[in-house]
C-alpha positions, -999 to 999 in steps of 0.1 A, spaced: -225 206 596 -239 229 568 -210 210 546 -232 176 553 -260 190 547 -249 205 513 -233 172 503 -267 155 518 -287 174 489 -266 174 464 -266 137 466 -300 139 466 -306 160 434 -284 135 419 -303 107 425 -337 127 417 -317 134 383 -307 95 376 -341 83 389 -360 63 360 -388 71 372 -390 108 368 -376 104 335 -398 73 327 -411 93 289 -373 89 275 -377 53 285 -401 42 265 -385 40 233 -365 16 245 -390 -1 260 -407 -3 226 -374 -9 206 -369 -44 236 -409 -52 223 -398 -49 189 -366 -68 191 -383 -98 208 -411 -101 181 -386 -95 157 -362 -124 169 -396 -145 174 -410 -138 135 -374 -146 122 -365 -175 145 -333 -164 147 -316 -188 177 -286 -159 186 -316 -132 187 -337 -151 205 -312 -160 229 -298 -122 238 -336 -110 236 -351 -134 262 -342 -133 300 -333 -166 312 -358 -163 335 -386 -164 309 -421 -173 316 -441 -177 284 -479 -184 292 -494 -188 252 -534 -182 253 -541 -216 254 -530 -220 291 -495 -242 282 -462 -227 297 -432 -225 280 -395 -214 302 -366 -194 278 -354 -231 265 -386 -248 259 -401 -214 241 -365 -212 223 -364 -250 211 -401 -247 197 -396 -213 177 -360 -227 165 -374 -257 155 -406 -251 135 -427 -264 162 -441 -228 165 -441 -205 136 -450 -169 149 -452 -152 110 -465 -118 127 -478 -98 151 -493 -66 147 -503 -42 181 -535 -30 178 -526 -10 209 -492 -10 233 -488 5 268 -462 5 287 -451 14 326 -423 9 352 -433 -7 377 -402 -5 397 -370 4 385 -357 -18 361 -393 -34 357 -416 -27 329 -451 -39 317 -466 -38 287 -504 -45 282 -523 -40 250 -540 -58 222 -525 -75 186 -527 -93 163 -507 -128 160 -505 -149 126 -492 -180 138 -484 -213 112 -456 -227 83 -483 -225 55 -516 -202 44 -538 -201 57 -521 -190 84 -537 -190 123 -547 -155 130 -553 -150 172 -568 -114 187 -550 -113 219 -552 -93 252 -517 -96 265 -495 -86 295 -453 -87 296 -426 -80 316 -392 -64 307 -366 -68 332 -334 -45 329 -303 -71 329 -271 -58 330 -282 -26 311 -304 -44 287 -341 -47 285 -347 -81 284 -382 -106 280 -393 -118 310 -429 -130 311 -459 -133 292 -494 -141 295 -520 -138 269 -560 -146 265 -575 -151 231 -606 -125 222 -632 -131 197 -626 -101 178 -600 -74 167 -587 -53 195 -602 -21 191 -572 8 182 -564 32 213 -576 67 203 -551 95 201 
């Protein structure tokens, strides 16, 4: 009996130990680095980055209310249809929601168009990262337009 029970907690402390959760601080670098790597793939409209970055799953809501899934969103970047030249955060959070789910809120700055002058858009946005097969992948997105700069979180 005291040989289950020892076996009992040191399964326990094990999982304690692996649990995201607890250790949710080291995650978000990579949380960041999975933000950065899908506006990254986005600015360069690179198809192969786009491709590994986005979950299949992808929901894409733009600010203007249309809806885009991972091959509509993929087709339009690819093709010139949208140009996404930057996008700047203004401020970033992020937080698991569950293991292997993330969101990110937060406010930036989005220069959109092939030629100057180029669209700027102030959005307040929210997105999902899904862990897929040990990779931190796009999931959704929703974002409303604002009528001025985000305002920077203080330190």
């Amino acid at each position: 009996m005291k040989f289950r029970f020892r076996v009992i907690a040191l399964l326990a402390l094990v999982a304690l130990a692996f649990s995201p959760a607890i250790f949710s601080a080291d995650f978000t670098a990579a949380w960041r680095a999975a933000d950065d790597a899908r506006v990254a793939a986005m600015t360069s409209a690179d198809p192969a980055k786009l491709a590994t970055t986005f979950s299949d799953e992808l929901l894409y809501v733009h600010s203007n209310g249309k809806s885009d899934t991972k091959a509509s969103l993929v087709a339009a970047i690819t093709t010139g249809k949208s140009v996404y030249r930057s996008v700047s955060y203004e401020q970033r959070e992020f937080r698991e929601v569950s293991p292997g789910l993330v969101l990110m809120n937060g406010g930036c700055r989005v220069q959109l168009g092939k030629t100057a002058p180029f669209n700027e858009l102030y959005l307040s946005v929210l997105a999902a990262y899904r862990l897929e097969h040990g990779t931190w992948r796009f999931l959704a997105w929703q974002s409303c337009k604002l009528t001025e700069p985000v305002p920077p979180t203080k330190p």
